[in-house]
N, C-alpha and C positions, 0 to 999 in steps of 0.2 A: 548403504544409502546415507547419505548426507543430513547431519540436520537438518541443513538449511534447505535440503530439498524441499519442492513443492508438488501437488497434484498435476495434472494435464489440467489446467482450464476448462471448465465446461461452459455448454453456451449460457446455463440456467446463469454460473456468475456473472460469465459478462456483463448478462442482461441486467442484472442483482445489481453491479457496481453501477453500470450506465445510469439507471434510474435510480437510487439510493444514493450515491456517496458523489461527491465531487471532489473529484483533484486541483487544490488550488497552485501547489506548488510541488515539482518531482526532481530532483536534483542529485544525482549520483557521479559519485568521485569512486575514484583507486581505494581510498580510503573513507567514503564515507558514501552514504544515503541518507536522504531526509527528504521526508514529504508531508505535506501537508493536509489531511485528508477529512472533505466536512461530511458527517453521516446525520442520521437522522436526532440523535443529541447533541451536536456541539462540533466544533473544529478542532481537532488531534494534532500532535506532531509525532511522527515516526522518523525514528532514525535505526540505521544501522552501522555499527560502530565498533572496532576489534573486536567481529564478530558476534557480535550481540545486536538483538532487537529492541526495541522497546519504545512504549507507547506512553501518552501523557492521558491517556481515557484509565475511568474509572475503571472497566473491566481487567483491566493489564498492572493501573496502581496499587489495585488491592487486591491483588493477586486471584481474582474471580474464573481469571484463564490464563494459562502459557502463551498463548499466542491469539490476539483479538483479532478481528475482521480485519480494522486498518493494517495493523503487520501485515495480516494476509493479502494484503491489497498489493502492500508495497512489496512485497516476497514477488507475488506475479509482475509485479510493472518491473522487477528487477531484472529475473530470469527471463522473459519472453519478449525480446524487442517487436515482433508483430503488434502483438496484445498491446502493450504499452504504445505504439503509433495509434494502433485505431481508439483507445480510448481515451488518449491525452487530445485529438484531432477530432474527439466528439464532444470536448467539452471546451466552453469560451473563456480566452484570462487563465489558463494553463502557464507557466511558466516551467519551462521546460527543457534539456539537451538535444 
């Protein structure tokens, strides 16, 4: 298995992101991903970048976890084009591919 793998999506996240986090920006290259992700303390940026993740939230700066929710957010909106249409298309002022 891959690092960068992810779980199967369940409906509990979806629901989890839907109400909790808002995507303000989701932008994925050949070379790069970054998103912009506002959760219930603050607005984050995540990128993905010669394969590496990494988050501007205090969970991920000071090393409290490997991988925070927003990664996890952006890990599913990467790997899943369904998942990432219905929830960029459930939220207003998305900017988006």
């Amino acid at each position: 298995m891959q690092a960068d793998a992810i779980s199967e999506p369940t409906a509990d996240l979806y629901i989890r992101i839907t109400n909790e986090y808002r995507i303000h920006l989701f932008r994925k290259s050949r070379s790069r991903t970054v998103a912009v992700i506002e959760g219930r303390h603050g607005i984050h940026t995540v990128m993905h970048s010669n394969g590496k993740w990494s988050c501007t939230c205090p969970a991920y700066v000071y090393h409290r976890t490997a991988e925070c929710s927003h990664i996890k957010i952006a890990k599913m909106l990467t790997a899943d084009t369904e998942i990432r249409k219905q929830i960029l298309n459930t939220k207003p002022g998305v900017n988006a591919p």
